[in-house]
C-alpha positions in Angstrom: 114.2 118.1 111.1 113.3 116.0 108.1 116.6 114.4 108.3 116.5 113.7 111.9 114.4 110.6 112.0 116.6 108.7 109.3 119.8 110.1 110.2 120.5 107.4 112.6 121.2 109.3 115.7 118.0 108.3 117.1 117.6 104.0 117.7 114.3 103.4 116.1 112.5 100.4 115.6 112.3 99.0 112.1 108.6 99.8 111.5 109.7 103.1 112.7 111.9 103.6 110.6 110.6 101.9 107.8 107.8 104.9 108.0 110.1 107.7 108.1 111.7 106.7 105.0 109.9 107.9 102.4 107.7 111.1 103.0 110.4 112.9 104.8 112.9 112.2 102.2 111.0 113.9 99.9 110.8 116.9 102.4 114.0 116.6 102.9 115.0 117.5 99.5 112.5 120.2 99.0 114.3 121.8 102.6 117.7 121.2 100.5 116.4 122.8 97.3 114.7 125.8 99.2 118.3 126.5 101.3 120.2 126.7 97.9 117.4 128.7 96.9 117.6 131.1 99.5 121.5 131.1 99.3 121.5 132.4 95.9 119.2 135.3 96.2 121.8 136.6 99.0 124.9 135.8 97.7 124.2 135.5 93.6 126.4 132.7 92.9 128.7 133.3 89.4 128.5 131.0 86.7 131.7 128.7 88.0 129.8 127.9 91.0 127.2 127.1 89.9 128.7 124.5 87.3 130.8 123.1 90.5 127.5 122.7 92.5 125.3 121.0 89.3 128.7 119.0 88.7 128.7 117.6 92.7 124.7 117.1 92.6 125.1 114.7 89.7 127.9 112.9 91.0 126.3 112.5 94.2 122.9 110.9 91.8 125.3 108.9 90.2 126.5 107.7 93.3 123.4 106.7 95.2 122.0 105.6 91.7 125.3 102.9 91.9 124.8 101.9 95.1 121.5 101.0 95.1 121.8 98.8 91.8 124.8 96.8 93.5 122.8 96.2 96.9 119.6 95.0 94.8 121.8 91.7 94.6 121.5 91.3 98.1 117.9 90.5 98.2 118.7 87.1 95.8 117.7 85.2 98.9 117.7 85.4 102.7 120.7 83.7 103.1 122.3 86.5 100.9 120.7 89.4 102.6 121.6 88.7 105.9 125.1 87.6 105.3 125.7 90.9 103.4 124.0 92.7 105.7 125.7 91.8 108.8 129.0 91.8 106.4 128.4 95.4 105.8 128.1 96.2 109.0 124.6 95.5 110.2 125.2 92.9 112.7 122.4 93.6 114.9 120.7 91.1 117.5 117.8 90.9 114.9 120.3 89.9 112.0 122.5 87.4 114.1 119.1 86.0 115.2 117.6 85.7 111.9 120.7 84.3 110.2 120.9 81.7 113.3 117.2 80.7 112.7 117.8 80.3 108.9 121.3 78.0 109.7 118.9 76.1 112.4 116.3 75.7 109.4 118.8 74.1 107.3 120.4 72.0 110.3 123.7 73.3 111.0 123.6 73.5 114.4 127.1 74.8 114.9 126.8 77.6 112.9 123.2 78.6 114.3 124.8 77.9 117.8 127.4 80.3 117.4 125.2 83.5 115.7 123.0 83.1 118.2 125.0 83.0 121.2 126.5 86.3 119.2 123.3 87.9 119.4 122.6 87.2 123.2 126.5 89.2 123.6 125.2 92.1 121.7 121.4 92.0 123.6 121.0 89.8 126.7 118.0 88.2 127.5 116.9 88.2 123.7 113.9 86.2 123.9 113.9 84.8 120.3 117.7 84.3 120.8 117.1 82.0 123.6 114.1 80.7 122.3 116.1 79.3 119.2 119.3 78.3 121.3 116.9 76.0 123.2 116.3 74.4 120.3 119.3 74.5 118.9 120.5 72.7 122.4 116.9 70.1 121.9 118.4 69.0 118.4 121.7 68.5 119.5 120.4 66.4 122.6 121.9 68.6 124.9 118.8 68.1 127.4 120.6 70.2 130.2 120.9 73.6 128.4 117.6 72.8 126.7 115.8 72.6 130.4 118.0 75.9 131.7 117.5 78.0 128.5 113.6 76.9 127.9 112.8 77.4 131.5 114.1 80.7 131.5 112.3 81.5 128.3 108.9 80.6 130.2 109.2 84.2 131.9 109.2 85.7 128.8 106.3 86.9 127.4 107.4 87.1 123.7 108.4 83.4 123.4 106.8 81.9 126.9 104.1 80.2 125.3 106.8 78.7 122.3 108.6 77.6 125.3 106.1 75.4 127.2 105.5 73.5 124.0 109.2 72.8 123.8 109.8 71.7 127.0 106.7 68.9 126.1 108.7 67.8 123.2 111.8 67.4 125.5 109.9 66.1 128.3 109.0 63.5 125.4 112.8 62.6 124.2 113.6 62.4 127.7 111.2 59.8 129.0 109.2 58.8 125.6 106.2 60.2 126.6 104.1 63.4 125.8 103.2 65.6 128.9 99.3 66.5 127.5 99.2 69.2 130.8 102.2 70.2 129.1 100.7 70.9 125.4 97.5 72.3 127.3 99.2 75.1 129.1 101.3 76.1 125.6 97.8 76.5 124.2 97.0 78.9 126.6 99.6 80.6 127.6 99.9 84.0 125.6 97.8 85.0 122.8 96.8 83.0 120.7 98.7 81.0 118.9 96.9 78.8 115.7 100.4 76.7 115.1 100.6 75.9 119.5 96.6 75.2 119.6 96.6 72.9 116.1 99.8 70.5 117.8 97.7 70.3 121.0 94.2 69.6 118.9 96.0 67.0 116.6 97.6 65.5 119.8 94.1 64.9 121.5 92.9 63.4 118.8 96.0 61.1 117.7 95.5 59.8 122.0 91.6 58.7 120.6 90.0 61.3 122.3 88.5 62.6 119.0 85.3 64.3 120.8 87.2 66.0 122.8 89.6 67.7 120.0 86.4 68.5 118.4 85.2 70.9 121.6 88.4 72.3 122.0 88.8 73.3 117.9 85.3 74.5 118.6 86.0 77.0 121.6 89.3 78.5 118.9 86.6 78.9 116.3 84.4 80.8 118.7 87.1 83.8 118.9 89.1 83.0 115.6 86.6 82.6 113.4 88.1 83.5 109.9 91.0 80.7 109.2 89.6 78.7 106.7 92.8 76.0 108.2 90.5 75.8 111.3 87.3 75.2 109.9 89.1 71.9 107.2 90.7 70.9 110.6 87.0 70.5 112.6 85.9 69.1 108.5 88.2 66.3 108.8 87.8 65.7 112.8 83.9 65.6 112.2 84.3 63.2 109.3 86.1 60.4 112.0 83.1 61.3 114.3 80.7 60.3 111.6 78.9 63.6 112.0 78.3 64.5 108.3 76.3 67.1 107.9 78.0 69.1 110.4 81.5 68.1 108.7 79.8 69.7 105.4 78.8 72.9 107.3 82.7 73.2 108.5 83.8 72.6 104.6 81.6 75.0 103.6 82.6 78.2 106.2 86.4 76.8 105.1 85.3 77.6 101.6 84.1 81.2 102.5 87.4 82.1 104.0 89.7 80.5 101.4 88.1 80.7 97.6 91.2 78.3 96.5 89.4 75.9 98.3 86.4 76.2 96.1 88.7 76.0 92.8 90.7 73.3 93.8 87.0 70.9 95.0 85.6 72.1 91.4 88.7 70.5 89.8 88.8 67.0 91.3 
């Protein structure tokens, strides 16, 4: 039973799995020691079997001891992880997708093109898969499967809000213009999303409408209170306002949430 979880028979999520691990492992070999246990009181092992039995227990140690040394190497990097991982047989849709994100990272397109049109084989309808094949298709100006792949990705609730902002930045390369009803729905589309609401705050105010990026930062910090990043945002937006004192207010609440902030201020 202890066993079960880990064995693999049953599909479980990562964090799942990840919690299984360790507790019922040790159970696991308490269950194996209590068997043996049990076996030898019925059937009083001699001495040779014994000796065979201590003899496969420490190769077995040595074994998983080896192992575990040799795949330590694999966490040198991401790069290395993933490519070992999916060489060794893990190539899962989360694996393909991660190793395409990292090859988009680094700009090869082809590459990222091709593991993640592997993971969409292995799991249709991926949503980070087509997520990140939409921008794959954005950077390689390939505004027709951008448009198909990002539309379809705006009925899906994982990456629909991720989505909307791309389709702004392609409506932009397409006709040189930003789509600010565009930006506005990404912001609120979904939970929320600090990264998607910062683009659309710096947008408002980069189009002179300072003020109004001010109000907007102002209605985030009502329910996200505690990112000192917000609160040197509405610092600096205050600062082009001329509003002072309420710019030092911002500073300071920034200060509270991020004691770096403090240190590196005391240093200058």
């Amino acid at each position: 039973l202890s066993y079960l979880p880990v064995s693999g028979a049953l599909v479980l999520n990562a964090s799942v799995a990840e919690h299984w691990l360790y507790l019922p492992s040790a159970f696991l070999f308490l269950a194996a020691t209590v068997a043996i246990g049990a076996l030898l009181q019925i059937q009083p092992a001699s001495r040779l079997a014994l000796r065979a039995m201590a003899i496969a227990l420490a190769c077995w140690v040595a074994f998983l001891s080896t192992r575990t040394f040799l795949r330590t190497f694999d966490w040198k990097d991401q790069r290395t992880f993933l490519e070992r991982t999916i060489a060794s047989g893990g190539d899962s849709a989360r694996m393909l997708i991660n190793l395409g994100g990292l090859e988009l990272a680094q700009g090869r397109l082809g590459l990222a093109k091709k593991h993640l049109a592997a993971a969409l084989r292995k799991e249709p309808g991926q949503p980070l898969a087509v997520i990140n094949l939409a921008a794959v298709a954005l950077k390689q100006n390939d505004f027709k499967t951008a448009r198909e792949l990002l539309t379809r990705a705006t009925q899906m609730p994982l990456v629909d809000a991720q989505a909307h902002e791309l389709i702004a930045v392609l409506e932009n390369k397409e006709s040189g213009h930003a789509n600010p009803l565009r930006l506005r729905l990404a912001a609120r589309t979904g939970p929320p999303n600090w990264s998607i609401e910062k683009r659309y705050i710096r947008f408002i105010d980069e189009t002179g409408a300072t003020d109004a990026a001010v109000m907007e930062l102002k209605t985030c910090l009502f329910t996200q209170w505690y990112r000192a990043e917000s609160w040197q945002l509405l610092n600096e937006l205050l600062n082009k306002t001329g509003r002072k004192s309420e710019a030092d207010y911002a500073l300071t609440r920034a200060t509270l949430y991020d004691v770096h902030l403090k240190a590196h201020a005391n240093s200058l």
